[in-house]
C-alpha positions as CSV (number, residue, x, y, z in Angstrom):
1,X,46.3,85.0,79.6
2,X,46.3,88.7,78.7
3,X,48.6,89.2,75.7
4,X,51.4,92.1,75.8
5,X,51.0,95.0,73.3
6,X,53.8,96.0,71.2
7,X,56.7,97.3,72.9
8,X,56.1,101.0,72.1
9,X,52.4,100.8,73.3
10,X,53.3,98.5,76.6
11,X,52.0,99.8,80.0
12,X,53.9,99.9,82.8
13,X,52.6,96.9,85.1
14,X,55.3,97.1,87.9
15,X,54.4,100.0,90.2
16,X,53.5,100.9,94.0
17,X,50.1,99.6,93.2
18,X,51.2,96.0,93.8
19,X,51.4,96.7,97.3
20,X,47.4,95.8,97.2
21,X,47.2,92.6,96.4
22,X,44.6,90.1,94.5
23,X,42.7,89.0,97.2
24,X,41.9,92.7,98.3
25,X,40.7,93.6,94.8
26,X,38.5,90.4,94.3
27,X,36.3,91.9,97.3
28,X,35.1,94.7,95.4
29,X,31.9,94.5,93.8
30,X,32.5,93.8,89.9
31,X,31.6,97.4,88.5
32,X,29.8,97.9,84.7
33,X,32.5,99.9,82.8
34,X,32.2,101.3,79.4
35,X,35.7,102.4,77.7
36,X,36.3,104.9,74.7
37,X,39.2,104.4,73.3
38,X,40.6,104.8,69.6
39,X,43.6,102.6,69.8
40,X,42.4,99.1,69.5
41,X,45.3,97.6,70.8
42,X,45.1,99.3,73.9
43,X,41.1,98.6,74.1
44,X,41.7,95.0,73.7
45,X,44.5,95.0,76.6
46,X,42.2,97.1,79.3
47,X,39.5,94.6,78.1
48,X,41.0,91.4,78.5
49,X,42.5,92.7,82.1
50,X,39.2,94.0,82.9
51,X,37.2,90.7,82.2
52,X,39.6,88.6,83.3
53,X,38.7,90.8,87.1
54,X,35.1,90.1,86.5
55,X,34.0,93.2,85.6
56,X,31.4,94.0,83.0
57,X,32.6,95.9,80.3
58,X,31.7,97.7,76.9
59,X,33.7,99.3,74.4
60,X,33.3,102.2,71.9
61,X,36.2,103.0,69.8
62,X,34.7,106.7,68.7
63,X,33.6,109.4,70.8
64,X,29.7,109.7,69.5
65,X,29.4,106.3,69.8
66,X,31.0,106.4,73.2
67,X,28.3,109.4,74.5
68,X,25.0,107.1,72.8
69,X,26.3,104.2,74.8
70,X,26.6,106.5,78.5
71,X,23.5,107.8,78.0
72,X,21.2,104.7,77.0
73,X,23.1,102.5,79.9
74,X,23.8,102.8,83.2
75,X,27.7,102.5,83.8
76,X,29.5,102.3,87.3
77,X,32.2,104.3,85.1
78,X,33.2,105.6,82.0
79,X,36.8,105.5,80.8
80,X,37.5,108.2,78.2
81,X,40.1,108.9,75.9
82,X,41.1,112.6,75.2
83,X,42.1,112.3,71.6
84,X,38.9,110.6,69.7
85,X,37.7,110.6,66.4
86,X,34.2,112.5,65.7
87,X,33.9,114.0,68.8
88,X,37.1,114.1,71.6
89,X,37.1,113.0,75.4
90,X,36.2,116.9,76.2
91,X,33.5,117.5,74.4
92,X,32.2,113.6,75.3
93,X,32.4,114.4,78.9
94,X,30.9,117.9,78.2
95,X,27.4,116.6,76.8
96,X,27.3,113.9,79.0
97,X,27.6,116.1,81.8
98,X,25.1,117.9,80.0
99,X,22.1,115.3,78.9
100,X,23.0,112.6,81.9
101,X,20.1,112.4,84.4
102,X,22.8,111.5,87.5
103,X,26.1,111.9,87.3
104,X,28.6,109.5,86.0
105,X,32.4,108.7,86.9
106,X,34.4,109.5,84.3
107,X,38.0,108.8,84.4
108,X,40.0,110.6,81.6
109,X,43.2,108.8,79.3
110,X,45.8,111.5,77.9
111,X,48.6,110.7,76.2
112,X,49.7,114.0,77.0
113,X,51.2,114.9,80.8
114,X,49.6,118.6,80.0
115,X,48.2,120.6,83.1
116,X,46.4,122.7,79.9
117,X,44.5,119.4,78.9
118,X,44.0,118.3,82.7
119,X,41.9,122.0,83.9
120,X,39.9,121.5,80.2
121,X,38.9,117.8,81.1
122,X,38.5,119.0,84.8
123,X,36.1,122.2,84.4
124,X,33.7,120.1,81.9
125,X,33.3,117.8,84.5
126,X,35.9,114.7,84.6
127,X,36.6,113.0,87.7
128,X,40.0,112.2,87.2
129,X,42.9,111.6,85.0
130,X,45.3,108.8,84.0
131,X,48.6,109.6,81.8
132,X,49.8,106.9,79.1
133,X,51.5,104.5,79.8
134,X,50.2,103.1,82.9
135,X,49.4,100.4,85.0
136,X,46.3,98.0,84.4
137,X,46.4,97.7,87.9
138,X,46.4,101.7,88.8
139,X,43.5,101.6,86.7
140,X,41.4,99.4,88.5
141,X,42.0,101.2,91.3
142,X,40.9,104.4,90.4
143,X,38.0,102.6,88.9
144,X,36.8,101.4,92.3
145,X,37.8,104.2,93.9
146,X,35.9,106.6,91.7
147,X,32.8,104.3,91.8
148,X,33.0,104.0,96.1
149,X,33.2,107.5,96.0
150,X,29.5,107.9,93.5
151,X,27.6,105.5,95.6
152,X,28.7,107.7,98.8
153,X,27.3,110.5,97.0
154,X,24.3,108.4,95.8
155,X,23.2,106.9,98.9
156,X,20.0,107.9,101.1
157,X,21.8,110.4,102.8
158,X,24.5,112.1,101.6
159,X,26.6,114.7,103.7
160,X,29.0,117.2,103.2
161,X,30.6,119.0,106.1
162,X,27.9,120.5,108.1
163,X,25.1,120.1,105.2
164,X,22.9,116.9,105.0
165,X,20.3,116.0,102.7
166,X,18.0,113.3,103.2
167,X,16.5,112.0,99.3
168,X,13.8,109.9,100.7
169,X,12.3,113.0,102.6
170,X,13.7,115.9,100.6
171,X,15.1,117.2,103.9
172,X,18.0,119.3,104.7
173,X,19.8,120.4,107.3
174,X,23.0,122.6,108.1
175,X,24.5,122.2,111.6
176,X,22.0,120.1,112.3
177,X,19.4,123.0,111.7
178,X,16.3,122.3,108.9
179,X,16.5,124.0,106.1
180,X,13.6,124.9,103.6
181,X,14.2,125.2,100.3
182,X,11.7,125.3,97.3
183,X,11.4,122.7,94.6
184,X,14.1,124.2,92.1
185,X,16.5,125.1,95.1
186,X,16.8,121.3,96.3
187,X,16.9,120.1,92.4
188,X,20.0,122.6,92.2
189,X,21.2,122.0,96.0
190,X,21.1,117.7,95.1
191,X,22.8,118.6,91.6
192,X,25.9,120.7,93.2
193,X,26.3,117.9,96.0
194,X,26.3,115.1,93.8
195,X,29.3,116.4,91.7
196,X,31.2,117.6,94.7
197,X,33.9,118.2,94.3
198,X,34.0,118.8,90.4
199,X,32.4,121.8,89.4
200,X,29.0,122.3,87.6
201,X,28.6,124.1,84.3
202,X,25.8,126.6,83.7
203,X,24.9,125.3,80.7
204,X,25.6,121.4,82.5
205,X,23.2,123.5,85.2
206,X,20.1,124.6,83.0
207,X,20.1,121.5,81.3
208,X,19.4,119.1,84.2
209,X,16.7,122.1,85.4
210,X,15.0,122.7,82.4
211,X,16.2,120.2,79.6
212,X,16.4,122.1,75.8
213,X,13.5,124.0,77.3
214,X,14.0,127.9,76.4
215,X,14.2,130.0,79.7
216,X,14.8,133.6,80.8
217,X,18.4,134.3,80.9
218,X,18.5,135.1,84.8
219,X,16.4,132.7,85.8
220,X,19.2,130.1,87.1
221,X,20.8,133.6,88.8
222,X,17.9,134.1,90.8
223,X,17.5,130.7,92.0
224,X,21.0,130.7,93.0
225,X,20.5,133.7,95.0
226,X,17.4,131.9,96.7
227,X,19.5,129.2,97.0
228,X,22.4,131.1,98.7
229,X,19.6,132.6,100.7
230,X,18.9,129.7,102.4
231,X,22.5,127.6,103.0
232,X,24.9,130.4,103.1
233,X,23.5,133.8,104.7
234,X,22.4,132.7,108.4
235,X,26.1,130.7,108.6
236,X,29.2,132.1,109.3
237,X,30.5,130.9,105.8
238,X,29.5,129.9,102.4
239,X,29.2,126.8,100.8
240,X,27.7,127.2,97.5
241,X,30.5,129.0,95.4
242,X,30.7,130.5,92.3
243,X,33.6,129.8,89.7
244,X,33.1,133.0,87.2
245,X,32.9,131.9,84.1
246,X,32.7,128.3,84.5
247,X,30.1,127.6,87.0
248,X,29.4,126.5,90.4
249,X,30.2,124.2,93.2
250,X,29.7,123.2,96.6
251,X,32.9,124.4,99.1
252,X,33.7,122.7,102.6
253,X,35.7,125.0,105.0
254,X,39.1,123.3,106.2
């Protein structure tokens, strides 16, 4: 039996969620989830919830700690608080966008209903948000929804609009149409489409290209250009965007 927290700290159980029941949610695959969270009272109520589901979980309750844990294991998702000690949920999610070698759901806890904290936790790369208090049940949810999302992303194939890649062959196509790209341009090109629809970082960028290697300041520029080369000038519109100082991403036409 899960216990309550105090009444100041109690989520909110009783929502629309409820509407999916148990039976639904005991299909899903139990997922690997690692939670960073400070306040050990409401660690110990995701935890008990979340092992009571069947799901495998971890918990860090300080923000390096959280990062050395996400990068040594492989997690289905991470749940991240905003406010940490050492090192907060942003700059977490900023390395680990960073140093990770795939890309990881990451599902952001605020205490604070701020649109200023949500675009700072969304441009370094978080997948979504959940406002305190909330439901263990909306939580879940997300979980598996953020995780059936990855694995779309992460399968064989992986298409977006008109664009396919194919990982076992390296092989892209646009409208059906091949597509050759150098080495560098499909690392970037498999990079962009993974994170779709977040957006990607230069730094988050030149770190998964060249590691702490030292580079020429326009190399990633002309490899974009190559890039764009390729998916975006013999099509009536582009796909790979640029946010200005931020980054890129990968756009689909409505």
């Amino acid at each position: 039996m899960i216990k309550p927290l105090p009444a100041a700290q109690t989520f909110k159980r009783q929502t629309s969620m409820q509407q999916i029941s148990e039976q639904q949610l005991s299909k899903q695959a139990a997922l690997h989830i690692l939670l960073v969270e400070d306040e050990l009272s409401i660690a110990k109520n995701i935890a008990e919830y979340m092992e009571h589901k069947g799901y495998i979980f971890d918990f860090a309750n300080k923000g390096k700690q959280g990062l050395e844990l996400a990068l040594q294991h492989h997690y289905d998702v991470v749940i991240l608080d905003l406010n940490l000690p050492t090192m907060d949920g942003i700059d977490v999610c900023r390395q680990l966008r960073e140093k990770a070698d795939r890309h990881i759901p990451i599902l952001m806890l605020t205490a604070r209903d701020s649109i200023d904290d949500k675009v700072s936790g969304f441009l370094v790369g978080t997948d979504d948000y959940l406002t305190k208090p909330f439901s263990l049940q909306e939580l879940e949810v997300r979980c598996l929804a953020l995780s059936r999302r990855h694995r779309l992303h992460t399968k064989d194939a992986l298409t977006l609009g008109p664009l396919r890649i194919d990982r076992k062959r390296k092989y892209v196509t646009r409208n059906e149409e091949k597509i050759e790209l150098n080495a560098m341009g499909y690392k970037i090109l498999v990079v962009l489409a993974e994170a779709y629809p977040q957006i990607v970082s230069r730094s988050e960028l030149s770190q998964k290209l060249w590691g702490d290697e030292p580079t020429e300041s326009d190399a990633l520029r002309s490899h974009i250009y190559q890039l764009r080369a390729a998916i975006d000038k013999p099509y009536q519109y582009p796909m790979i965007k640029t946010v200005f100082g931020v980054g890129f991403t990968i756009e689909l036409q409505e």
